[in-house]
N, C-alpha and C positions, 0 to 999 in steps of 0.2 A: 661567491660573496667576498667582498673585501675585505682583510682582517683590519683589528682594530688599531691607530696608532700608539706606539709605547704609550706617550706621553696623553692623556686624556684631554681632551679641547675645552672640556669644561671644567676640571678639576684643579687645573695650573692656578689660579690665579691668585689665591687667596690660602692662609694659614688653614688646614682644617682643624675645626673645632674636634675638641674631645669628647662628642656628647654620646659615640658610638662607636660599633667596631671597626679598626681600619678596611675591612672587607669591604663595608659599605665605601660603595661610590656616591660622589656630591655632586651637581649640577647645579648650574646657577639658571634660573629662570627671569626674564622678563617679556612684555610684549605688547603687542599693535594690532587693530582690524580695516574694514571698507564696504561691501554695496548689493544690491542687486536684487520674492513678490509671493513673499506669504505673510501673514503675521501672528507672531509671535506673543499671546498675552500672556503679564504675569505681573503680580505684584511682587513689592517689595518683601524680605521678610526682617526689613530693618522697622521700627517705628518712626524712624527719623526719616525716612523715605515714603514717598506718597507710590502707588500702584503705576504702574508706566505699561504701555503698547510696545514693542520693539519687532519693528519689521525686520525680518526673516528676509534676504533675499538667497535665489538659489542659480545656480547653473552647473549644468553637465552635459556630458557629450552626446550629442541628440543618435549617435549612432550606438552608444550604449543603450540607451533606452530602448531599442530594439532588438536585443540581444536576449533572447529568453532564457539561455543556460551558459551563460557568458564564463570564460575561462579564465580569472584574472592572473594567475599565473603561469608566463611564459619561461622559454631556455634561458632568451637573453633579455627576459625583462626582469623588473622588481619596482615596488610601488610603494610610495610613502604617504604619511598622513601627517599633514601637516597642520597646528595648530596657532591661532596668532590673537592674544588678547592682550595687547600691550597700552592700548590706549581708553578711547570708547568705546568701541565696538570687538562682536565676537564672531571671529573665522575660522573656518576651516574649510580643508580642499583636500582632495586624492589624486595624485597626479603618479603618472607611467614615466619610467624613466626615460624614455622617448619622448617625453615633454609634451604628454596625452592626457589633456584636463579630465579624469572621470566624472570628478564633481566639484563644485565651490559652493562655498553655504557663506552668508555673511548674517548675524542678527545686527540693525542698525540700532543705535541710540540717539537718533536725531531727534526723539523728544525731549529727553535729556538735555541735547544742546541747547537746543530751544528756551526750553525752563530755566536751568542757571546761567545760558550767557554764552557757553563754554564747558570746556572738560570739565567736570567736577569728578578728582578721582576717587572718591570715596562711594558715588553713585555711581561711578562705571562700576568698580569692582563688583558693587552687589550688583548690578545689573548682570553683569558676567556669570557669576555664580548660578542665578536661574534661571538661566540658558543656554549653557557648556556643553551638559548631555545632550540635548534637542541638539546642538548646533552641527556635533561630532555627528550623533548619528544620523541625523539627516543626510550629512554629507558622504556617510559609509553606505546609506539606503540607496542615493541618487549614483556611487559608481557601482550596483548590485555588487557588494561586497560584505565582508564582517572582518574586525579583526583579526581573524585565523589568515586572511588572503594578502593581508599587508606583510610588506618585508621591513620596514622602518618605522618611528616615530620623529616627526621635527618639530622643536617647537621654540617660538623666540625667547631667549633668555635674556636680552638688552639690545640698545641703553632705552628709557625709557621715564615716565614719572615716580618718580623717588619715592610718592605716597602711593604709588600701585606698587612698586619690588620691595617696601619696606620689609624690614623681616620683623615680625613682633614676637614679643616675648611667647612661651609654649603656656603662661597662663592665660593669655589671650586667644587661646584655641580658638575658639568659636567662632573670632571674626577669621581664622586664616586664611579660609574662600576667598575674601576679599582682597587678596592681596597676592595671592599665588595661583589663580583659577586655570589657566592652560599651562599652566607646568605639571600644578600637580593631576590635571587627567591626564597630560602627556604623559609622567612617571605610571600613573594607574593602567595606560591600556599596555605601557611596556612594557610594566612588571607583571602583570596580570599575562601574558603573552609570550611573553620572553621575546621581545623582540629588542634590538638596537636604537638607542635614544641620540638624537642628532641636536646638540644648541645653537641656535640660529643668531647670528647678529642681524638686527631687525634694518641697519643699515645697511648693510650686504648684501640682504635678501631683495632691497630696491632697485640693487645695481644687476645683479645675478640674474633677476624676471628677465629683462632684455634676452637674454641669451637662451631662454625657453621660446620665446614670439621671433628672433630673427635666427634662425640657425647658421647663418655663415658668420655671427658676430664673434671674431676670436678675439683674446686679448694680446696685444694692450688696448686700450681705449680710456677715453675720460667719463667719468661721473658727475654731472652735477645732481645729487640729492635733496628736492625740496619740502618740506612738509609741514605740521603745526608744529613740531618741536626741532626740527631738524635744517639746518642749513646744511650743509656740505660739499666741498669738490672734492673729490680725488683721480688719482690716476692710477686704474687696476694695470699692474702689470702682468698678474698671473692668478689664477684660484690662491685667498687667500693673500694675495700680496699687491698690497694697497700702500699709495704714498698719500698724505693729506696736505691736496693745496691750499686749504682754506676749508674754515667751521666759522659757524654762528660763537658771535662773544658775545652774544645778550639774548636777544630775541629773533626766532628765525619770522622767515616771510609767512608761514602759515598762518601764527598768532598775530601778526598784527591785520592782516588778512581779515579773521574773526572781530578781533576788537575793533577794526573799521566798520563793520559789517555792524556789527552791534550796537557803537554808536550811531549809526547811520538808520538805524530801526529796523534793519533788513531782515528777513526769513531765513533762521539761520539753521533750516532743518535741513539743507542742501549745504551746510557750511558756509563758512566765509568768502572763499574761491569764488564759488560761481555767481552767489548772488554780487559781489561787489562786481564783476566783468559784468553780468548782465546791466545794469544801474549806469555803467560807466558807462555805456553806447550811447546815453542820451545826453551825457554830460560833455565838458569843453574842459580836454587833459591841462590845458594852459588858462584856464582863468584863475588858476589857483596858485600859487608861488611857495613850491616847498622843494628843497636841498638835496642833493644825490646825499646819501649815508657815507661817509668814510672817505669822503676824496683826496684827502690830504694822506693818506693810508697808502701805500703803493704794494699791496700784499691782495689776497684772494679772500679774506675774512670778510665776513656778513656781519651787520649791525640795523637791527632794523628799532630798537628804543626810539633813538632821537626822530624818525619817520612818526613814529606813533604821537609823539607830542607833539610834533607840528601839525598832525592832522587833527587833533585834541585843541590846540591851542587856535586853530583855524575856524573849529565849529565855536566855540567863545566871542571870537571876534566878530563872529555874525551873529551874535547870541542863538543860537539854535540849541544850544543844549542845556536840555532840561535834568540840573543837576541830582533831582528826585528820582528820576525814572531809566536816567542814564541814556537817555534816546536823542537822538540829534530830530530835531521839529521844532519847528518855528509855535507850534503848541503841545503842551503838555503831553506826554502818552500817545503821541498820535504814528503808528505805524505807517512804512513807504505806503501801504495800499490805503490808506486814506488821508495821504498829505494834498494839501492844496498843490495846484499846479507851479506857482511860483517858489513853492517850497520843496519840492520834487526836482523842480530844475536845482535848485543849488545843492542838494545832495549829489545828484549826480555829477556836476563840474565834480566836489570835494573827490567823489569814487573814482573818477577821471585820471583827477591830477594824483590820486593817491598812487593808484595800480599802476601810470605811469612811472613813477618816480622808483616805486618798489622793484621793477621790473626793469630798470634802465641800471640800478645797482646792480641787479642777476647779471643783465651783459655787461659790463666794464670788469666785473669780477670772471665772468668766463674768458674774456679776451684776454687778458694775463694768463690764466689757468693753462688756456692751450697754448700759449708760450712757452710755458713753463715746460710742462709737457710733453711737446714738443724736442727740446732741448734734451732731455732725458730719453726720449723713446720715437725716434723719428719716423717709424712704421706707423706710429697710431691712422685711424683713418675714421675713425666715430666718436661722437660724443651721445653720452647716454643723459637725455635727463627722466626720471623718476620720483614716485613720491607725489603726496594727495595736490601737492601745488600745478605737478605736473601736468594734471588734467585740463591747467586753463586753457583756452586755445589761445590769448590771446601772450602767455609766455611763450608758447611752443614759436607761435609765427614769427615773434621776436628773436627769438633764440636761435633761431634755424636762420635768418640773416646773418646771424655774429657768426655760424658755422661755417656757412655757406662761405660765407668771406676768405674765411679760412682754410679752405680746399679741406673742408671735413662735412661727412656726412651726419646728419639728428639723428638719434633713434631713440623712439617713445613706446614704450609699452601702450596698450590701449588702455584706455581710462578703468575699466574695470580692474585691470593688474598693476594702478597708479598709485592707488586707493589701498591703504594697510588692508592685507587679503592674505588667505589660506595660501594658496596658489604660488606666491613667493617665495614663505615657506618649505612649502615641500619641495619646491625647485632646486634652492639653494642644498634644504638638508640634501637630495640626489648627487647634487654637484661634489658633495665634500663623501656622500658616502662611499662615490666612487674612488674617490682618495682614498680610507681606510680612516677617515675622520668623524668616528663614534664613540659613544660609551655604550660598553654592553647591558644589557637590560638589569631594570633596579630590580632589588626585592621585589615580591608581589606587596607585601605586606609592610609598608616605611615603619620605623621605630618611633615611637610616640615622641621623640627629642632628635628626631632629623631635622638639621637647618638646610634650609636653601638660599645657596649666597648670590645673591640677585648682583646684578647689574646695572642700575641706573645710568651711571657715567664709564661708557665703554668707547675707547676710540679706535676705528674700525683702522686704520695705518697709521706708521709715524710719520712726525710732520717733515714737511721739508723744509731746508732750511730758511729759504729767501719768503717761507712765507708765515713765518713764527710772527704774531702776533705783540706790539708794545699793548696794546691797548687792556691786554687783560693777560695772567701769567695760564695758557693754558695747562701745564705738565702740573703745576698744582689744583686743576679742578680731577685728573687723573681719579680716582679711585681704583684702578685697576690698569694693567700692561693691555697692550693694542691686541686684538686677531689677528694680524699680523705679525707681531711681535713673539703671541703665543705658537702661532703653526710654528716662527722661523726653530723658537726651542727645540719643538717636538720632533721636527726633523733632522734635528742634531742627535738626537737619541740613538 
């Protein structure tokens, strides 16, 4: 087993508070979920929350399941459990360091989305909370495992929503489930264990999947990262060492993705992604006239606000939007499955031309990216993209022309591993444990005034130069030094 580095990967970042003994070690927690056919019921135990269904999906390796006295520890293995509740939904996975899915468990919150529109992080969180333990041990049942057979814990500590890593006061106890839910059972099976605790950057762990599904993937290579909260390009040079060609300075593609979706009436229990590509087959990407984001910008940054209002200010001008109900229809309340046919077609031009436009910024912003890139690292020879946007098909096929162009090869995680998931997680955490990039196990028992200093705003490399941002000061949204930044320290030790 790897020893641990001097320098702790979670501990650097921040002043620690004095609310304990310095023995105690601090981890910052935040995190993300994704997919896949049992369900899950359970009400809320907020008042403010109504009773919700949350489908369960599972997968594991069909050759384990026939393994009646199955051995999970080997000479040259070791096995992580990795946890991911960073957004709305909750995962977990157990994966062999030979990059051998035992199991994947995701509980969805697609009613949820449903209901308020979108994330509402106040209802993930509780959603989280009562279903954490089903979700872990489902996923330890499905690799025939327990605790005692694991060698690691991984679990996302950021970036993520601000009002899911808040940290509240310790007289607020009661709610603190809701706001720390796969941290603190990642601290509970490690301390309970005594096993090694790994914190995950939730954008790393998008890029790093790759590298468990194509095994000849070495670095260097580029990233483009897409998601509900996240834009992102970088160029991985090494484990841990990331350069950032470009980030979202407003809204990434995911969210406006959703809010299309949403004015547009669509089914948004499958997300925003899929339903607006679907809607968009029947529509005309060009009868609609709206602006590539940021042209006048000659950098790798994402901007997807001014998109959203022209497709806002689009459905207006054909009055289709019913400012009550929030729904794009030529009548009141009237959902895609029961719009008139004439009003059906103009939603789908709008989904057309929207997903176009959206998508034509992803390429303009890669075709720099790997210039860039290029210029610094001329071995490169893949582009990664990742992250729940990734799943479109109709990005990928776009995407893979700007590649192709480029004498570079796409590489796409499959849609299951696209999608915020366990499986990432414990990938990434393998990746770094093999480095010696852990904190050793907490207390079993945390001290009633342990803080956990979260990460909302974590930037996974520093920027490059030629692609620093006028449009917004990024180094001041900063709350915290890059993963990169952190390793390059701890290596200096």
């Amino acid at each position: 087993m790897a020893s641990p580095s001097a320098f702790s990967r979670l501990n650097l970042l921040l002043p620690k508070p004095s609310l304990f003994a310095a023995n105690f070690r601090r981890t910052q927690f935040h995190f993300f979920p994704t997919l896949s056919s049992r369900t899950i019921s359970s009400s809320s135990s907020s008042s403010s929350s109504s009773s919700s269904s949350l489908t369960c999906s599972s997968y594991s390796n069909s050759s384990m399941k026939e393994l009646q006295n199955p051995t999970p520890k080997r000479d040259n293995h070791f096995v992580v459990l990795g946890i991911e509740t960073s957004c709305d939904d909750t995962a977990a996975a157990v994966v062999r360091s030979n990059g051998e899915i035992l199991s994947q468990v995701v509980s969805s919150q697609a009613d949820l989305l449903t209901k308020y529109g979108g994330v509402a992080p106040k209802m993930a969180e509780e959603a989280h909370s009562q279903v954490i333990d089903q979700v872990v041990q489902e996923a330890l049942d499905n690799a025939y495992m327990t605790e005692k057979d694991l060698t690691a814990v991984a679990v996302t500590i950021g970036p993520g929503l601000s009002l899911c890593l808040r940290v509240l006061p310790w007289n607020a106890q009661q709610f603190f489930l809701h706001y720390a839910v796969g941290v603190q059972k990642a601290r509970q099976i490690a301390g309970s264990f005594k096993l090694p605790i790994i914190g995950i950057h939730h954008m790393e762990a998008h890029a790093l999947v790759a590298r468990l599904t194509e095994k000849d993937l070495q670095f260097p290579f580029i990233a483009l990262l897409i998601s509900g909260g996240h834009n992102l390009l970088i160029l991985a040079r090494d484990l841990g060492q990331y350069v950032q060609l470009g980030t979202t300075i407003d809204d990434a593609i995911g969210e406006a993705y959703d809010k299309t979706a949403k004015w547009l009436g669509l089914d948004l229990r499958r997300s925003g992604g899929p339903a607006i590509e679907e809607l968009a087959k029947e529509g005309n990407a060009k009868s609609v006239s709206f602006s590539v984001p940021m042209k006048q910008h000659k950098d790798c940054n994402f901007s997807y606000a001014g998109l959203k209002t022209q497709v806002r200010l689009a459905i207006e001008s054909k009055k289709m939007y019913d400012m009550g109900y929030g729904l794009f229809c030529s009548d009141a309340n009237i959902p895609i499955s029961s719009a008139s046919k004439e009003d059906r077609l103009a939603r789908a031009d709008i989904a057309a031309a929207f997903q176009r436009i959206a998508v034509l910024h992803l390429e303009e912003r890669c075709e720099r990216a790997i210039q860039w890139a290029l210029k610094m690292e001329p071995s490169i020879r893949h582009l990664i993209i990742s992250g729940g946007v990734a799943s479109n098909h109709y990005v990928r096929s776009r995407l893979d022309m700007v590649v192709k162009k480029n004498g570079l090869q796409l590489v796409c995680p499959p849609p299951r591993l696209c999608t915020d998931n366990g499986v990432m997680v414990a990938w990434t955490g393998i990746e770094h444990f093999r480095m010696g990039r852990y904190d050793p196990p907490p207390p079993a028992e945390e001290p009633e005034n342990f803080v956990y200093d979260l990460r909302p705003r974590w930037p996974l490399g520093e920027e490059y130069a030629e692609g620093r941002s006028d449009a917004r000061s990024i180094r001041r949204a900063r709350l915290h030094p890059s993963l990169t930044s952190i390793i390059q320290a701890s290596s200096q030790q």
